[in-house]
Residue, then its C-alpha position, 0 to 999 in steps of 0.5 A: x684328095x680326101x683320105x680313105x683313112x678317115x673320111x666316111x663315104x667317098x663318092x666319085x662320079x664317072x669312076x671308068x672311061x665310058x667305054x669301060x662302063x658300058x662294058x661292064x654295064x653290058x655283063x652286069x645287064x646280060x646277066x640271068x643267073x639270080x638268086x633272091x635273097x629274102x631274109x627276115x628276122x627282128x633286126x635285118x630285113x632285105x629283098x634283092x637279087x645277087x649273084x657271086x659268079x666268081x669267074x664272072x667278076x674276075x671277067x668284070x674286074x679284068x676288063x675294067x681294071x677296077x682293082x688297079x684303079x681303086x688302088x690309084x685313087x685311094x692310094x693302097x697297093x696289093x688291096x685284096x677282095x674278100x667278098x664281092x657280088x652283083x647286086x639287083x633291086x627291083x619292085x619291092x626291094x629293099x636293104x634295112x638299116x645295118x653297117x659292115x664292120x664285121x666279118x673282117x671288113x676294112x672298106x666297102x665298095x659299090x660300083x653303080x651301073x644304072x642307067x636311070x635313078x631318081x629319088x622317086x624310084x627308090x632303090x637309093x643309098x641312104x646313110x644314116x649320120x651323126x644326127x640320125x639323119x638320111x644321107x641319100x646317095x642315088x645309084x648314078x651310072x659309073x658312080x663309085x662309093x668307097x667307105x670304111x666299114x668301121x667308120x661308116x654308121x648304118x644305112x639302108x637301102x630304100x624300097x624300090x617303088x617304079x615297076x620295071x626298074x633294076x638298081x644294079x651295081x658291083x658290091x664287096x669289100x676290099x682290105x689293105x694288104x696290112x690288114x689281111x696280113x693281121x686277118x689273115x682273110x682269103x680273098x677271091x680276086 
């Protein structure tokens, strides 16, 4: 098992049972209530839809047990969600380059439920590494990808290019038990 103390990026593919994807996929999908994010200024850029519907993504954590099952795999009890939305990418979408350390961050999480990617489309996952080099991550269906906000260098969200294309997924971060006794962090879930 890689250690979610000090590995960077976990990826883990098929993270539910098919019928728990596909009911997640369905309430992420089904979903109309959108806000646009826009925002610019000289160090952050993005473009991309979100929706924080708390008592949609307690339903989405309540039928897919994902709270439970990000405890087994990474081996933390009590974990607690400081911050999580829906996040769609469409045409013209993009994340600039930037990390997730502050604001009381310990890991990250984006729970993927696109049915279709290619790196083509664009809407990917990039990491920059060591070397200043892309990492690239493709929005796979039931793809899970956990980080630790502190150690994670930036990345970015390519600009998604095909039309009629929606890069979808469950986004947030997630603390220890331990750490939001130090930060005393209010959680929604």
């Amino acid at each position: 098992m890689n250690s979610f103390e000090y590995e960077k990026v976990i990826v883990i593919d098929n993270f539910l049972t098919s019928e728990l994807a596909d009911n997640v996929y369905v309430k992420i999908d089904a979903e109309d209530r959108w806000t646009k994010m826009k925002y610019k200024n000289k160090n952050f850029h993005y473009s991309f839809s979100q929706n924080e519907d708390s008592e949609l993504i307690k339903n989405i954590f309540l039928i897919s047990n994902l709270k439970e099952l990000i405890e087994e795999i990474t081996g933390f009890s009590d974990i607690t969600f400081p911050a999580v939305f829906l996040s769609k990418y469409e045409f013209g979408d993009y994340l600039s380059p930037h990390n997730d350390s502050d604001e009381g961050r310990e890991y990250g999480f984006i729970y993927n439920v696109t049915r279709e990617s290619s790196i083509e489309d664009g809407g990917i996952l990039h990491c920059i590494n060591e070397n200043n080099e892309y990492d690239p991550i493709l929005p796979m269906y039931n793809r899970l990808i956990i980080f630790k906000a502190d150690k994670m260098r930036n990345h970015f969200v390519s600009e998604v290019k095909k039309q009629n294309y929606k890069r979808q997924s469950l986004t947030g971060w997630f603390n220890t038990k331990k750490f939001d006794n130090l930060k005393k962090e209010k959680t929604i879930i």
